[in-house]
C-alpha positions in Angstrom: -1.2 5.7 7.0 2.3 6.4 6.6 5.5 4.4 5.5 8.7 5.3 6.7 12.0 5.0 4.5 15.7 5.1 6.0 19.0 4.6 5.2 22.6 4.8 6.4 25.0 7.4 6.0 28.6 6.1 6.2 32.0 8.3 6.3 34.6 7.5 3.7 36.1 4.5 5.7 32.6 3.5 5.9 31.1 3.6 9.2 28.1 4.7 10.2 27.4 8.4 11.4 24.0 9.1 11.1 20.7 7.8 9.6 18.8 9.5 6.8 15.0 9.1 7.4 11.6 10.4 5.7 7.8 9.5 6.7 5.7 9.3 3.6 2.2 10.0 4.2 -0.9 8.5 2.4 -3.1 11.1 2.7 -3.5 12.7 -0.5 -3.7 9.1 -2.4 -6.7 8.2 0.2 -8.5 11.7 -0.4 -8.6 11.2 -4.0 -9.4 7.3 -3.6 -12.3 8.5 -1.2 -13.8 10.7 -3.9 -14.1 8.4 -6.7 -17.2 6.3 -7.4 -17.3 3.3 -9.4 -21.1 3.0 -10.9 -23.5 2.0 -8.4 -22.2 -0.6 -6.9 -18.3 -0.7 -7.6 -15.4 -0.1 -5.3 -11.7 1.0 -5.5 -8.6 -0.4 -3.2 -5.2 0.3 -3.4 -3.0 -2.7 -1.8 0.8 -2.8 -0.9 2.5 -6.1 -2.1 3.0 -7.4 1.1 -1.0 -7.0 1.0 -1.7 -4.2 3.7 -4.8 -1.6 2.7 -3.5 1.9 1.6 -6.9 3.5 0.8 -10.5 1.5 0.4 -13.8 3.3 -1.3 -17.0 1.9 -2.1 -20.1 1.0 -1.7 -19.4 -2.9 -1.8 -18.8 -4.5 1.9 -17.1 -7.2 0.6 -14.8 -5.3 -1.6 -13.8 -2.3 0.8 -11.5 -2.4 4.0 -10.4 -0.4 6.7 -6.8 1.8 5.8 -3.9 -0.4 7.6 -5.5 -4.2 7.5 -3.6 -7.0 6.2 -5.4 -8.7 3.4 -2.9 -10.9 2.7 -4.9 -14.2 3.5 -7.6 -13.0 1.7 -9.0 -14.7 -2.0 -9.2 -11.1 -3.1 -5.8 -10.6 -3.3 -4.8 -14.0 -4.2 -6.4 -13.8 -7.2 -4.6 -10.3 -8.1 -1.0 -11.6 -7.2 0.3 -13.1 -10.5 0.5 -16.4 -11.2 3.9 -16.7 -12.9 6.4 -15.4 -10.1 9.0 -15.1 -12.6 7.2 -12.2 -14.1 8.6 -9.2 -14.0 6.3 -6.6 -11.9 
């Protein structure tokens, strides 16, 4: 999985002359992820905020997903967003 970051770069009189751009690669977060095991049963997912799977381990079917999906509609994640969306993150 990887995320992609860009931005604008702008002369002084501010145009545009190029775009700066980096992919970001989850690999190494989804090895380590892949090597941890919670007790017998337990799992460990790492979830963007918009809700898409970064890395998913366990031994729980319910509770581990393939890298990429959207959980978003899911109760799972529901339940983790906070309540108060005032609160700062």
């Amino acid at each position: 999985m990887l995320t992609t970051a860009a931005i604008a770069v702008k002369d002084k009189q501010g145009q545009i002359i190029g775009v700066l751009g980096i992919d970001l690669s989850y690999a190494g977060v989804q090895k380590t992820i892949s090597g941890l095991n919670i007790g017998r049963t337990g799992s460990v997912t790492l979830v963007s905020k918009s809700g898409t799977i970064i890395a998913s381990q366990g031994k729980s079917k319910k509770y581990t997903f393939k890298s990429g999906k959207s959980i978003s509609k899911n109760v799972v994640l529901k339940l983790l967003k906070p309540q108060n969306k005032n609160r700062e993150p």
